[in-house]
C-alpha positions as a Markdown table, in Angstrom:
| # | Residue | x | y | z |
|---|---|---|---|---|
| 1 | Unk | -74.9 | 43.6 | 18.7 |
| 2 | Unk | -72.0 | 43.8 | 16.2 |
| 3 | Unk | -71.6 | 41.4 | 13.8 |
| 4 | Unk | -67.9 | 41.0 | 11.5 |
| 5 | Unk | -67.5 | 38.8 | 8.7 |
| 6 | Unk | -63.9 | 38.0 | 8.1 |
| 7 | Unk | -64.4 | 38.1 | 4.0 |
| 8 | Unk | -62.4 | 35.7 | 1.7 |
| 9 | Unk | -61.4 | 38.3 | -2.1 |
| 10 | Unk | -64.1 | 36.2 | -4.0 |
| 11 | Unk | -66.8 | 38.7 | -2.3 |
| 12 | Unk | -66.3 | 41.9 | -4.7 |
| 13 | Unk | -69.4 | 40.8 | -6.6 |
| 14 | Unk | -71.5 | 40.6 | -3.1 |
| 15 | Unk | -70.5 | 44.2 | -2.1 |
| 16 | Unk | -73.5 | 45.8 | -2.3 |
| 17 | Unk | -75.4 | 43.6 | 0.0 |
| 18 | Unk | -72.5 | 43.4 | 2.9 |
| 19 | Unk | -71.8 | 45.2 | 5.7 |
| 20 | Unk | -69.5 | 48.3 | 5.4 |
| 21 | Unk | -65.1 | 47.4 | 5.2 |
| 22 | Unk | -64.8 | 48.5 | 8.5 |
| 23 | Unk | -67.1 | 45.4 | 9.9 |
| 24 | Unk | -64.1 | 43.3 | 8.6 |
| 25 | Unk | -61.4 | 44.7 | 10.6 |
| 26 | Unk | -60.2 | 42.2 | 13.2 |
| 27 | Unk | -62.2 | 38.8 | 14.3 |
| 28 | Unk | -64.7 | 38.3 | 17.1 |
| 29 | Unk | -63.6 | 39.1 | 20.7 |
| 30 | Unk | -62.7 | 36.2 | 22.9 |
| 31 | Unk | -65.8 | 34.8 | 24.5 |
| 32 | Unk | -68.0 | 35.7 | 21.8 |
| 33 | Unk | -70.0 | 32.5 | 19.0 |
| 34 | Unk | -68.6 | 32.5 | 15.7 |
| 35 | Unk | -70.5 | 30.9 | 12.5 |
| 36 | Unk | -68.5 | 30.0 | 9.4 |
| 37 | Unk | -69.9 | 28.7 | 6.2 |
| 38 | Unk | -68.3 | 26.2 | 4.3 |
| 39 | Unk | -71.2 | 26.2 | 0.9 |
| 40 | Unk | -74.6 | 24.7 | 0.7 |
| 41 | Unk | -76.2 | 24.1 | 4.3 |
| 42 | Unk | -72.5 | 23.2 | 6.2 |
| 43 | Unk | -71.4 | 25.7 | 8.9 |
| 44 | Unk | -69.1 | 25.2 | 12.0 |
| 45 | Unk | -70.7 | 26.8 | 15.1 |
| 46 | Unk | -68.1 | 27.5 | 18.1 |
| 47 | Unk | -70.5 | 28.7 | 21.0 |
| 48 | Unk | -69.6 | 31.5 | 23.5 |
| 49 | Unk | -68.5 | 28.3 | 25.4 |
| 50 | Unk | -65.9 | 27.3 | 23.1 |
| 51 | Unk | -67.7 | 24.2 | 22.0 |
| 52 | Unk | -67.8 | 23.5 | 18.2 |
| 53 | Unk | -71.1 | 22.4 | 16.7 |
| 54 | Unk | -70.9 | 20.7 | 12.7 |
| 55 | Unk | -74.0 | 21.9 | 10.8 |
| 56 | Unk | -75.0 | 19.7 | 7.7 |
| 57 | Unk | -71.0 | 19.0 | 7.1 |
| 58 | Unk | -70.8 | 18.4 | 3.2 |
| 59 | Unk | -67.5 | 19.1 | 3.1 |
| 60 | Unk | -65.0 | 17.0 | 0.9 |
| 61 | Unk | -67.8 | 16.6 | -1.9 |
| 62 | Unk | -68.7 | 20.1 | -2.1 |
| 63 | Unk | -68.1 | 22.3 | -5.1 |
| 64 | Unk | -68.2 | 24.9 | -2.8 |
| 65 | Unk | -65.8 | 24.6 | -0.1 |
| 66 | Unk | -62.8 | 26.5 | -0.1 |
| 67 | Unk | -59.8 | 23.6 | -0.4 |
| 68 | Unk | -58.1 | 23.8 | 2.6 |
| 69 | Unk | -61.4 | 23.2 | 4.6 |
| 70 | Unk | -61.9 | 19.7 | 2.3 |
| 71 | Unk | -59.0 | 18.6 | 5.0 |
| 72 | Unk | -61.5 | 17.5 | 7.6 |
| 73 | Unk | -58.1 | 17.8 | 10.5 |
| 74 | Unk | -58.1 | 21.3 | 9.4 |
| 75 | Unk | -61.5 | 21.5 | 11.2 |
| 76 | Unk | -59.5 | 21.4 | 14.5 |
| 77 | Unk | -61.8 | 19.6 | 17.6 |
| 78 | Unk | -65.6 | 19.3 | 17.0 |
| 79 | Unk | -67.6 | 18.4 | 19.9 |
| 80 | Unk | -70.9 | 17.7 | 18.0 |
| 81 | Unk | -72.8 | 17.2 | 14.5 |
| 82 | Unk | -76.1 | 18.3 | 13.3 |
| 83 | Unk | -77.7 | 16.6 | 10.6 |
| 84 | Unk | -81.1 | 18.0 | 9.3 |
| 85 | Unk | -81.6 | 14.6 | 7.0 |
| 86 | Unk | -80.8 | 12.2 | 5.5 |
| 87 | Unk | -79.5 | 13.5 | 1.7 |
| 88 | Unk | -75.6 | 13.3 | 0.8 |
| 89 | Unk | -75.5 | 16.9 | 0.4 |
| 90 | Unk | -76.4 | 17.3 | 4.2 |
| 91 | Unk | -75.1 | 14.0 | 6.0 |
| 92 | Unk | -72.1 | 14.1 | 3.7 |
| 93 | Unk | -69.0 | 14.0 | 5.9 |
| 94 | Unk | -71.0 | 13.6 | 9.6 |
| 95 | Unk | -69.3 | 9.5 | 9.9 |
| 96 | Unk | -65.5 | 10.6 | 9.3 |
| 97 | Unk | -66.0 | 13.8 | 11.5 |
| 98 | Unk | -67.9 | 11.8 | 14.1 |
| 99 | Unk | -65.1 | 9.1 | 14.3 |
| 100 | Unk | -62.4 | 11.5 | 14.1 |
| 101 | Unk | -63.2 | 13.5 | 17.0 |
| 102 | Unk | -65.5 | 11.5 | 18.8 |
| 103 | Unk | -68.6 | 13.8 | 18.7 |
| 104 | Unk | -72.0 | 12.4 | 18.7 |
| 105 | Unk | -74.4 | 12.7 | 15.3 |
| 106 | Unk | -77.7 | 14.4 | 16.6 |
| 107 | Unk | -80.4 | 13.7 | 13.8 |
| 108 | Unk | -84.3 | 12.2 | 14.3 |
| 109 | Unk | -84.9 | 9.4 | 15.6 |
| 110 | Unk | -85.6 | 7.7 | 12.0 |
| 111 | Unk | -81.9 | 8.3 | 10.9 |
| 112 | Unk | -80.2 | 7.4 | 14.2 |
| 113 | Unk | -82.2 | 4.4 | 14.1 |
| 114 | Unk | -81.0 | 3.3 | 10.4 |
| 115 | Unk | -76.8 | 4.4 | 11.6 |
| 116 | Unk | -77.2 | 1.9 | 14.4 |
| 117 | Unk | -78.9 | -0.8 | 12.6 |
| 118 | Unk | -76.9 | -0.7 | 10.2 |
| 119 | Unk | -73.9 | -0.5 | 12.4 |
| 120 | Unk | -72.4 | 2.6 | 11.1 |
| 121 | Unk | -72.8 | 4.4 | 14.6 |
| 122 | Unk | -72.9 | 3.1 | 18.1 |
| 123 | Unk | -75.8 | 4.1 | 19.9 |
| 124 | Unk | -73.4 | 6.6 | 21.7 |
| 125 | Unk | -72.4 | 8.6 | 18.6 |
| 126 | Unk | -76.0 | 8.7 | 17.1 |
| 127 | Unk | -78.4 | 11.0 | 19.4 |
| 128 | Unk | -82.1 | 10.4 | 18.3 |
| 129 | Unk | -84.6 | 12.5 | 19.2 |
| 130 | Unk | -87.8 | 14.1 | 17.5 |
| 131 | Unk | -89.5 | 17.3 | 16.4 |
| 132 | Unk | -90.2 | 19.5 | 19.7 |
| 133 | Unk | -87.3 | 17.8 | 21.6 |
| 134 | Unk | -84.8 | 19.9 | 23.0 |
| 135 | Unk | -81.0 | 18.5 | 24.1 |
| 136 | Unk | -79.2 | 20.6 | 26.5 |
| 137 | Unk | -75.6 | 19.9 | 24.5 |
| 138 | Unk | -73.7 | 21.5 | 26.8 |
| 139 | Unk | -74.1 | 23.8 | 29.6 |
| 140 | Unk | -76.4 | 26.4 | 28.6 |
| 141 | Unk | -76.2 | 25.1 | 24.6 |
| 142 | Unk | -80.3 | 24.1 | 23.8 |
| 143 | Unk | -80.9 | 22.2 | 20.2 |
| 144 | Unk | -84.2 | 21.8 | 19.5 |
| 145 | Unk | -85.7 | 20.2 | 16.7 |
| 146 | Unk | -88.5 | 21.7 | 14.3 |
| 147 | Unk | -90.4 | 20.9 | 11.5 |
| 148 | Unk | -88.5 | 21.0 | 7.4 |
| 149 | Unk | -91.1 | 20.5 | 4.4 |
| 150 | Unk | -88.5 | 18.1 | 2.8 |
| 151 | Unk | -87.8 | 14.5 | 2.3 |
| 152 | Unk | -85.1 | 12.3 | 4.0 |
| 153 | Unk | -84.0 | 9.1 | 2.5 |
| 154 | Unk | -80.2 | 7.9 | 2.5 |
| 155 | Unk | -77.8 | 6.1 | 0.4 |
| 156 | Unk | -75.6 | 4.5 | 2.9 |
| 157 | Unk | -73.4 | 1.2 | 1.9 |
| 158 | Unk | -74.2 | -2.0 | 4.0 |
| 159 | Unk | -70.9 | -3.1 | 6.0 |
| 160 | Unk | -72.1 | -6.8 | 5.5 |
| 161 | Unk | -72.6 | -6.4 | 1.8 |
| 162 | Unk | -70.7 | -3.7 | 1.0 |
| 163 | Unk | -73.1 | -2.5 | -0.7 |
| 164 | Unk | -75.1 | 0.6 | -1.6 |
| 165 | Unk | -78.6 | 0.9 | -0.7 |
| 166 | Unk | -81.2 | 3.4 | 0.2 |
| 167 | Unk | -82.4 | 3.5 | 3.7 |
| 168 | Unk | -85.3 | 5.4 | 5.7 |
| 169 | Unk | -83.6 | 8.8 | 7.0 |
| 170 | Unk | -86.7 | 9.6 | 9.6 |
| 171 | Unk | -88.0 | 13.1 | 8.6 |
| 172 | Unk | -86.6 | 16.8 | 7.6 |
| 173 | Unk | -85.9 | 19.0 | 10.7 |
| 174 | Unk | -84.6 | 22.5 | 11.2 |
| 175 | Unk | -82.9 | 23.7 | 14.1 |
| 176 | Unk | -83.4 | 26.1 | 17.0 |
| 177 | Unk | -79.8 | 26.3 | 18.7 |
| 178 | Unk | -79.6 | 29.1 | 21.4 |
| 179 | Unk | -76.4 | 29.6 | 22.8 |
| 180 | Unk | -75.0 | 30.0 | 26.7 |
| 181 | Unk | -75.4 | 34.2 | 25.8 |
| 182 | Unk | -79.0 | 33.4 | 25.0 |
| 183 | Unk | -78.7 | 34.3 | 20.8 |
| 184 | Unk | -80.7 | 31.9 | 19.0 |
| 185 | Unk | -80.0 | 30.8 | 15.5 |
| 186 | Unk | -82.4 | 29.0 | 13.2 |
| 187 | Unk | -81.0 | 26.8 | 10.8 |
| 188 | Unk | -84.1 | 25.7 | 8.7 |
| 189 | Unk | -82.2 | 22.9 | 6.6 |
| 190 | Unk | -83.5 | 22.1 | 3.5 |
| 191 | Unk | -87.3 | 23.2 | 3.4 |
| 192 | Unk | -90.5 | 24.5 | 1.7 |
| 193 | Unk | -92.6 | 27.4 | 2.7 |
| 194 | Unk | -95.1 | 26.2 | 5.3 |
| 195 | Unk | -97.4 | 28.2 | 7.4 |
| 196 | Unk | -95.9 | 27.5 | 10.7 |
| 197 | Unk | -92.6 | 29.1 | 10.2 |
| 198 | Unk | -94.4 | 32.3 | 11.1 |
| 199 | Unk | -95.3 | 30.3 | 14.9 |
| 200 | Unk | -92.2 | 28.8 | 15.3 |
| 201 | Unk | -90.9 | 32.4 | 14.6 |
| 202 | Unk | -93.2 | 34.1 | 17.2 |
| 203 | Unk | -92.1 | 30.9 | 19.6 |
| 204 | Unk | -88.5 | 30.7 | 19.9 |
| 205 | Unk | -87.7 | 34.1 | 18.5 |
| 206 | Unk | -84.8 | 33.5 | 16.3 |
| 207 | Unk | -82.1 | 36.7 | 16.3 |
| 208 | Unk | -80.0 | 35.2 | 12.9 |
| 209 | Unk | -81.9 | 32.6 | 10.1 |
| 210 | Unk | -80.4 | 31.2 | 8.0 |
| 211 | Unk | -82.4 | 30.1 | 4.9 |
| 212 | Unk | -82.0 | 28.0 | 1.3 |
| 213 | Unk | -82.8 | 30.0 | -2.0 |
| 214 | Unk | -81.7 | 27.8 | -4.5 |
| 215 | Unk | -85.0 | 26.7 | -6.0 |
| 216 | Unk | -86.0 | 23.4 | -7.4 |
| 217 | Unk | -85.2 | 21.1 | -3.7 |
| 218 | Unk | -86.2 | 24.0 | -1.5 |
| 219 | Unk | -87.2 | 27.6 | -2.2 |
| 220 | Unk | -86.3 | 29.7 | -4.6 |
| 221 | Unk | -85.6 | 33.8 | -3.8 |
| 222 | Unk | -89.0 | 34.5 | -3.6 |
| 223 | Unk | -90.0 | 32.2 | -1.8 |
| 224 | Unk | -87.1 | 32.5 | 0.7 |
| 225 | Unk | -88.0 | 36.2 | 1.0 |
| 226 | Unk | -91.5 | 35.8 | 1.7 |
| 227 | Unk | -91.2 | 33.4 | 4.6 |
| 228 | Unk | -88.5 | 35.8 | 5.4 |
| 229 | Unk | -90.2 | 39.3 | 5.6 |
| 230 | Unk | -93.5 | 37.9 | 6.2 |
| 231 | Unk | -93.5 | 35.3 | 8.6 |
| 232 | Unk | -89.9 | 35.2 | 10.2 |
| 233 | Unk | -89.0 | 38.9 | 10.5 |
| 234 | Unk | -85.8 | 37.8 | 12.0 |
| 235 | Unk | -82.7 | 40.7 | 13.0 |
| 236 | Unk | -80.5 | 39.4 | 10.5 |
| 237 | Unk | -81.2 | 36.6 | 7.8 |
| 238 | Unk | -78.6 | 34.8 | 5.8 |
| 239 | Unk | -79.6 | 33.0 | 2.5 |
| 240 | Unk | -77.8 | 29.6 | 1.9 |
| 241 | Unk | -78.0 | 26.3 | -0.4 |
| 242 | Unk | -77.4 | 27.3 | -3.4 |
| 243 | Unk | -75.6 | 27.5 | -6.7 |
| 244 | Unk | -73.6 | 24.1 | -6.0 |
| 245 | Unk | -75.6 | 22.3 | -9.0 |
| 246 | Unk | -77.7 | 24.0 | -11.9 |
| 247 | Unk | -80.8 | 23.0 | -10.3 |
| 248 | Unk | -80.2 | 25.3 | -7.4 |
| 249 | Unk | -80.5 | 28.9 | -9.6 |
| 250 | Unk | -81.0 | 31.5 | -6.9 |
| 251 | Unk | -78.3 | 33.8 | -6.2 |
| 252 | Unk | -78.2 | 36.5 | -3.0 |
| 253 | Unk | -78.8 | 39.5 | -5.4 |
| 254 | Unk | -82.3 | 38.0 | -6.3 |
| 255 | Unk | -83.0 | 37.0 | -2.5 |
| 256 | Unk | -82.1 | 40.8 | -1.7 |
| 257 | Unk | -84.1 | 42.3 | -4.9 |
| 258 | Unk | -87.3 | 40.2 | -3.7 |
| 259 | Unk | -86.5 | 41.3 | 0.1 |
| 260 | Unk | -87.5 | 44.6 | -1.0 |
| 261 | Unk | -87.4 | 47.3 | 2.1 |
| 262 | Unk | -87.8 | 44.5 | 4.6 |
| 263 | Unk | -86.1 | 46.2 | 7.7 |
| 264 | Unk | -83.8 | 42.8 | 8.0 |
| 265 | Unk | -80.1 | 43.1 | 7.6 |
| 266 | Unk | -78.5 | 40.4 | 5.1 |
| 267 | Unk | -75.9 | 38.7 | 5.4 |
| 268 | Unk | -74.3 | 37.8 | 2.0 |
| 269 | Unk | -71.4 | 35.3 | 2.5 |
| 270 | Unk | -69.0 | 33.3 | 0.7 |
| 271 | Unk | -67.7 | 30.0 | 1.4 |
| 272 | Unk | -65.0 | 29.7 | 4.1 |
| 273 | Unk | -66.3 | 33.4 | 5.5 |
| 274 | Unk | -67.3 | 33.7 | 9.5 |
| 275 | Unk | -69.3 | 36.0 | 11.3 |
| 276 | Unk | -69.1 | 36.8 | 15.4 |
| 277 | Unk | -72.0 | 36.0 | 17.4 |
């Protein structure tokens, strides 16, 4: 399978982890997924199927995302949003893209419950579900929900008060989304290492994962490149959530240095970059 990645001229200092020039000639053929990366743990997913999926959409806040994509119209039509939990730099812009477009929230059951109560969402724009569940999105589009090593509150105001509080965001989740051509991406949110990556690995056979380095919230390089090489042994891996704050230290070149010989192809991107599916 080929994969392109339309590159953005911030990348010279990723060149030796990326793929060759040529890999960046033209865009993905009609009919085939594109991912695009916006910084941190955002991405916009359009499926085979032409349907877009929001990932973690921290977009206007975000240090990293290129300007024009701080424009939340210049997202064009989003048909759903995934939320991994419940921390600003995840939920971030989920409410204005929901009500903009009017695409459902799909989160846990703890955080669509706290959006409803709260009055925030209607019942019909906040999906809950749970580890283990899987939601057919669309024809031939499965989401399913596994386990993050991560915590989950959220700072939401009250509409009767107008005020700020912290409410219960249910717990961290990754995601297993396989698409209508049956390629399966793992978005693992903001996590740990724990054990049973390698058997959700060896369960749902993820072809592309795409996995935090920063360090400090979630792992760092090391880390990252254990679970990576060791447990995951996905096709293509491509490391994410990081260097937005000075907490979150790892960089690509150390995620890659720690990878070793690993026979795993990585994808080094920048913010605003996509690859075909």
């Amino acid at each position: 399978m080929t994969v392109t990645i339309k590159r953005r001229s911030a990348l010279a200092g990723f060149a030796g982890f990326l793929l060759s020039p040529a890999a960046y000639a033209q865009a993905p053929a009609a009919g085939k997924g594109e991912l695009q990366w916006f910084g941190q743990s955002a991405f916009k997913l359009t499926t085979p199927g032409g349907k877009v999926i929001m990932i973690d959409p921290w977009l206007t806040a975000n240090p990293k995302t290129p300007a024009e994509y701080k424009d939340l119209d210049k997202l064009g039509t989003v048909d759903l949003i995934l939320v991994s939990h419940g921390h600003g730099d995840h939920f971030g812009d989920a409410v204005a893209i929901s009500k903009k477009n009017g695409a459902p929230v799909l989160a846990t059951a703890g955080m669509g419950q706290t959006l409803q109560v709260l009055g925030i969402l209607t019942p019909q724009m906040s999906i809950r579900m749970n580890k283990s569940g899987t939601y057919e999105a669309f024809p031939g589009v499965k989401i399913t929900q596994v386990h993050a090593d991560h915590s989950s509150e959220m700072v939401l105001k009250d509409p009767a008060t107008g005020k700020d509080g912290s409410y219960p965001g249910g717990e961290a989740v990754g995601f297993i989304i396989e698409l209508e051509n049956g390629y399966k991406i793992w978005h693992t949110g903001d996590t740990g290492l724990f054990t049973d990556m390698r058997f959700i690995a060896d369960y749902y056979k993820p072809d592309l994962l795409l996995i935090p380095i920063g360090g400090h919230f979630v792992m760092n390089p090391k880390d990252a490149a254990y679970a990576t090489a060791e447990w995951i042994k996905p096709r293509k891996v491509m490391p994410m959530h990081y260097g937005t704050s000075p907490f979150l230290r790892g960089t690509p070149e150390q995620f890659k240095a720690a990878l070793g010989n690993a026979p795993v192809e990585v994808l080094a991107m920048q913010p605003g970059d996509k690859i075909g599916l």
